[in-house]
C-alpha positions in Angstrom: 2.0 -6.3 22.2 -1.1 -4.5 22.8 -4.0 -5.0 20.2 -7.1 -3.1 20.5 -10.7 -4.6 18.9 -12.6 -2.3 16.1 -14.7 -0.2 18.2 -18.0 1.0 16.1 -18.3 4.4 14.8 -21.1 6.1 13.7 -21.9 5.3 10.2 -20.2 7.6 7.6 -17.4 8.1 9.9 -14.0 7.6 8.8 -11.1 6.3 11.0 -7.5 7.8 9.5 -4.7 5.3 10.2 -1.4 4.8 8.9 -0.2 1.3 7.7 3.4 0.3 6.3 2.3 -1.8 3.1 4.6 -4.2 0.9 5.5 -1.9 -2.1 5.2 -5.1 -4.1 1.8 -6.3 -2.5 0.8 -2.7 -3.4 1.9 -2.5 -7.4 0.1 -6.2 -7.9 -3.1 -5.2 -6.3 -3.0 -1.8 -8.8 -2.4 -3.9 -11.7 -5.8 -6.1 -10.8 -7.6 -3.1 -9.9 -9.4 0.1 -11.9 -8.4 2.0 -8.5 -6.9 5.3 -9.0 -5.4 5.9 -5.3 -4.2 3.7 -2.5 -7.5 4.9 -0.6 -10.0 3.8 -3.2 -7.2 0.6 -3.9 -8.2 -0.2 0.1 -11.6 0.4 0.2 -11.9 -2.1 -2.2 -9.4 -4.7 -1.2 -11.7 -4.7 2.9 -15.1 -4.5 0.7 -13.7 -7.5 -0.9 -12.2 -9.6 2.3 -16.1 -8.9 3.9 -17.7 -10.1 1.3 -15.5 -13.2 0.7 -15.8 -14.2 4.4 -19.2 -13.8 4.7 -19.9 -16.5 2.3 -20.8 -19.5 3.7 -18.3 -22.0 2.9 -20.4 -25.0 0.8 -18.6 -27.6 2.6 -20.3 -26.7 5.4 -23.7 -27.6 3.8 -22.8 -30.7 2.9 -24.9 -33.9 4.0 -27.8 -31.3 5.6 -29.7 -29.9 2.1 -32.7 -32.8 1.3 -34.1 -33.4 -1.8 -37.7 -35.2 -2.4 -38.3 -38.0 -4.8 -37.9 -37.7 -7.9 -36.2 -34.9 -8.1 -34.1 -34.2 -11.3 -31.2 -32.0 -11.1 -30.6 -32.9 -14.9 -33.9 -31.9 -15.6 -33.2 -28.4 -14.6 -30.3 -28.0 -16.5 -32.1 -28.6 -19.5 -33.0 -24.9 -21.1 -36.3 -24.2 -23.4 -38.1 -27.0 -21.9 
């Protein structure tokens, strides 16, 4: 099997491809989606996996965020004061 990395286009360039996709993978995506087509149903679905993978995962943070003394998380939760 031969597998090719994304090679960068020019921005505003569109790659056409053709994909065979679960029809009921598909019909559950529609029904949590506004999307009117499978295009727009797409676009969203990769803007979606970027953004979710870009995320840092918190777990990753733990043990390495310092807080001085006396500082009061509860404090902060507190509104109007």
């Amino acid at each position: 099997m031969c597998i090719e990395k994304h090679k960068a286009r020019p921005e505003g360039q569109e790659m056409r491809t053709n994909v065979v996709i679960d029809d009921d993978l598909l019909n559950q995506a529609f029904s949590l989606s506004n999307a009117r087509t499978k295009k727009d149903l797409i676009h969203e679905a990769l803007k979606l996996f970027v953004t979710i993978r870009k995320r840092r995962d918190l777990t990753e943070l733990a043990g390495s965020i310092s807080f001085y003394d006396g500082y009061n998380h509860k404090k902060l939760r507190r509104t109007g004061e």
